[in-house]
N, C-alpha and C positions, 0 to 999 in steps of 0.2 A: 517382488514385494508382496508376496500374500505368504500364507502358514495353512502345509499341505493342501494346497487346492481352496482353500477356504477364502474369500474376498477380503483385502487387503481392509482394515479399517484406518481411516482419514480423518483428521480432525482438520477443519478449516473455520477460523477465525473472521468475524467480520461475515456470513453470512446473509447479513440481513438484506442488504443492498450491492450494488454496482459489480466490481469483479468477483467477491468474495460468494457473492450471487451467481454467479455465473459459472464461476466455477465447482461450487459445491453442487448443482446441476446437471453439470456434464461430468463431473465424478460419478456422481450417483446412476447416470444416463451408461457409464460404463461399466456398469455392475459391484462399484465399488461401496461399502459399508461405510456411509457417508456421516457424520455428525456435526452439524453444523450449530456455531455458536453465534448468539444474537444478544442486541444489549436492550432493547426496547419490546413489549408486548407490538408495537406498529410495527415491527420486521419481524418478529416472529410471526404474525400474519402472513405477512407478504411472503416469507419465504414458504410455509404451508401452501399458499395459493400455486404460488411458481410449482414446486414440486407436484399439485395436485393436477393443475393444468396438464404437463407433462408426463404422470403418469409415474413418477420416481418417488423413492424412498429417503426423506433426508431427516434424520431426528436431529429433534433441536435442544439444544444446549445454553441456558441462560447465563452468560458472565459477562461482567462488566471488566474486563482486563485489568485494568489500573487497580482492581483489588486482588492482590496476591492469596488471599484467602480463598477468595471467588475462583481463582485462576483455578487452583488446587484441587475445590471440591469439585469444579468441571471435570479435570479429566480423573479423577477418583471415579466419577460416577461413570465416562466412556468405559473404564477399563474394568469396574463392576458389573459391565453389562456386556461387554464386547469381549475382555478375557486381555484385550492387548490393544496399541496404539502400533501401527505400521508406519504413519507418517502425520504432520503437522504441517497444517500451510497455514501463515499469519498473513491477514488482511489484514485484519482489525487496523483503523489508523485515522490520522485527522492531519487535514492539512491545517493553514496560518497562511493569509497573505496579506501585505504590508510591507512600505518600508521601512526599514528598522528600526529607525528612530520613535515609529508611531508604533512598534510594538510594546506591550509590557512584561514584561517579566512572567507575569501571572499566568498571562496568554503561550506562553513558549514553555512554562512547566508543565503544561495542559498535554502540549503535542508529545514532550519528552514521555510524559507518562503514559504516553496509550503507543507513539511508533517506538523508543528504546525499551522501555523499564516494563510495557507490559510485554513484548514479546520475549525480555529475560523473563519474565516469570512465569509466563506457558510454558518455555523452553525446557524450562528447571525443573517446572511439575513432568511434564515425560518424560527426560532425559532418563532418570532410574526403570523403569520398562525396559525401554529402547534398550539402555544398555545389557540388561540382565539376559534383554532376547539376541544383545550382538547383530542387532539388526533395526535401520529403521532411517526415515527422510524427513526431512525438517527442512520447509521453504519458507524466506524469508521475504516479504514483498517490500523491498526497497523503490529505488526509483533513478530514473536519470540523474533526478535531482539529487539522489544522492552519490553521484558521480562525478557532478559538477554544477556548481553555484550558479544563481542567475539572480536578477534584481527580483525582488521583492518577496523572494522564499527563503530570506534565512534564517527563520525561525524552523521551519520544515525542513530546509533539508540539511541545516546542521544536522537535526534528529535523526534522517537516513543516513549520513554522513557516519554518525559514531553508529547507526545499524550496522551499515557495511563492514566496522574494523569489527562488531563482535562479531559477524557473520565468519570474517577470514578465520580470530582467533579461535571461534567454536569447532570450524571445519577441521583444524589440525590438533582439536583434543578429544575429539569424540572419530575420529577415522578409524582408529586403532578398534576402536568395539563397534564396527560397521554399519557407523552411522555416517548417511551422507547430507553435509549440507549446503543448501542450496541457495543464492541472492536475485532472484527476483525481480528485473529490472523494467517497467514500460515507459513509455513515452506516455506523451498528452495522450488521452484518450475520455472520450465524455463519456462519463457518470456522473451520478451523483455527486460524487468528491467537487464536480463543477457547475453544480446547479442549484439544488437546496442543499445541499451541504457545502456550501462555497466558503470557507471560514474566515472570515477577511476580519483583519484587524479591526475592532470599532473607531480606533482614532484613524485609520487608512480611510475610514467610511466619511471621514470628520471632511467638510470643505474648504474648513480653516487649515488644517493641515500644508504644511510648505509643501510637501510632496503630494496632493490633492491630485494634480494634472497628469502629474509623471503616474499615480499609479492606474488612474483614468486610462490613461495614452497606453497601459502595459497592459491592462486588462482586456481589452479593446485588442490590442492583437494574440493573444491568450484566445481570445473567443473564433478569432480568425482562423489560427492554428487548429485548432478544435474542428470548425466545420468543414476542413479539409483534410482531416485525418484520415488515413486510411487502411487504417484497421481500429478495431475494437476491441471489449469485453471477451468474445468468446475466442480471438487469437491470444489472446492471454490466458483463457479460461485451459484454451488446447498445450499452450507452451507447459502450463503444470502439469496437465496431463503425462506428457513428453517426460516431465524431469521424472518425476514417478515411477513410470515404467524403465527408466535409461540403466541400462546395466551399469555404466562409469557416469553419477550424474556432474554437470561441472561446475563450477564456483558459481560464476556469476551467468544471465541468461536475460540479455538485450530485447526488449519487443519492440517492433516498431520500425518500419521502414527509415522515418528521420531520427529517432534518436540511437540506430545505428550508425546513419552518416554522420552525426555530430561528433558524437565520442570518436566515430576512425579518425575523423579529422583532427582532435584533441590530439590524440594517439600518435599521431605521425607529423602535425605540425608542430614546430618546435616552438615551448609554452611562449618567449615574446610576440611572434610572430601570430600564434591562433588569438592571443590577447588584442593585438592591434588590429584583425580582423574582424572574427565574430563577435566580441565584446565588443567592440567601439560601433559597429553597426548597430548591435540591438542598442546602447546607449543613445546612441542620435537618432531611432526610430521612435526611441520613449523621451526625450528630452529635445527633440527638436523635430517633431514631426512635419510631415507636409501638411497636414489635414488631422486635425486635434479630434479626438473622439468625445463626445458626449462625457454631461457628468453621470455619476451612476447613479441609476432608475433607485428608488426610493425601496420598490417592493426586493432590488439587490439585497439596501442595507441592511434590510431584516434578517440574511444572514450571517451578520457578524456575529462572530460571538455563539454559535451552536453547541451542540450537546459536547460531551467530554470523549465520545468516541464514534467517531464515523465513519465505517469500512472505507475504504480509498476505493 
């Protein structure tokens, strides 16, 4: 992936924070001609700091995804300046959590438009390069959750959900002009996406809410999951790496010790059966606990409701 010896140039989406942080980083840490895009002047900071810290080179790029204009003149400007796009890795993204009933509408166009509809319109702004050079990588950060549904994300991970089917359809219409694309998948892993960025639906937040307990009790082991994790940021930062460089890169690309085992398990259990297992467990952990968790802390509430795009 680079043009005669020359370092591969990279566009990574979502920069500002969590993975897309970490991995525009370790790109740039590997010699690669890194450009990283940010939606706020407070991450464009932060990712100057990071890079200055470390001693790396990552220019920044202001776009706000959900505007296909914006999306445009971003990489107009990479490729006036760089000559060419070698690959694209999408972070940029926002979660939603909530039962669904307490989502809105409003709130679930929000996510569609920065995890489906903005990474169609990055996609589309490179495609014409990529193709004309017959060469070039486009990683899609999906999710477990976009693999397979769970209580209180399905507002999110619908959104990864129809990511994944464009991801298959794209791969088998751009193969032909050798372009490979890639799906992107990790488990839990703490960032930002779960801390100030936590986007929790304001009526989930609500205590009047019927589902108030249940989403209590899910959140609550959400955070469990979390401080038992056991990998992070920068094995996901390394797996693009990976995809990148792979001579044959492949479809889809699992992070995560447990949301490996989960999926094999999907995989090989037959669907009533993993149904009556692993669902009805988590259902009776959030609906009939032994030991009810706490309501949520007030300085939580504050973030329902966050900005319109926040790196995952």
């Amino acid at each position: 992936m680079s043009d005669g010896g020359k370092p591969p140039t990279v566009v990574v989406t979502g920069a500002g924070s969590g993975l897309g942080l970490e991995t525009a980083l370790l790109l740039a840490s590997r010699g690669m001609n890194v450009y990283g895009s940010v939606l706020t002047s407070g991450e464009e900071s932060h990712l100057r700091e990071q890079a200055q810290r470390l001693g790396v080179n990552v220019e920044l790029l202001r776009i706000d995804v959900t505007d296909e204009q914006q999306a445009k003149a971003g990489i107009q400007q990479v490729l006036s300046l760089a000559g060419r796009i070698d690959a694209l890795v999408y972070f940029a993204g926002l979660g939603l959590r909530g039962f669904f009933e307490d989502l809105t509408l409003e709130e679930i166009r929000r996510v569609y438009e920065v995890n489906l509809f903005g990474a169609m319109a990055v996609v589309q702004a490179v495609l014409p390069d990529m193709r004309r050079a017959k060469s070039g990588r486009i990683v899609l950060t999906s999710s477990v959750g976009g693999r397979m549904g769970s209580m209180t994300i399905s507002g999110y991970a619908s959104s990864k959900f129809a990511l994944e089917g464009f991801g298959e359809c794209l791969r088998q219409e751009v193969y032909p002009f050798g372009i490979h694309v890639s799906l992107l998948e990790p488990g839990l892993v703490a960032t930002p996406h779960f801390t100030v960025n936590r986007n929790r639906s304001r009526n989930a937040v609500n205590a009047s809410s019927p589902y108030y307990a249940w989403f209590c009790q899910h959140e609550h082991i959400v955070d469990e999951i979390l401080e038992r994790s056991s990998f992070g940021p920068r094995e996901v930062a390394e797996t693009v790496c990976g995809i990148l460089q792979a001579r044959h890169p492949k479809l889809r690309y699992v992070v995560g010790r447990n949301a490996k085992l989960v999926l094999a398990c999907r995989r090989y259990i037959p669907g009533s059966l993993f149904e009556n297992i692993y669902w009805a467990i988590l259902r009776r952990m959030v609906t009939q606990p032994r030991r009810r968790a706490h309501s949520l802390s007030s300085d939580i509430h504050t973030t329902a409701g966050d900005g319109p795009s926040i790196p995952r």
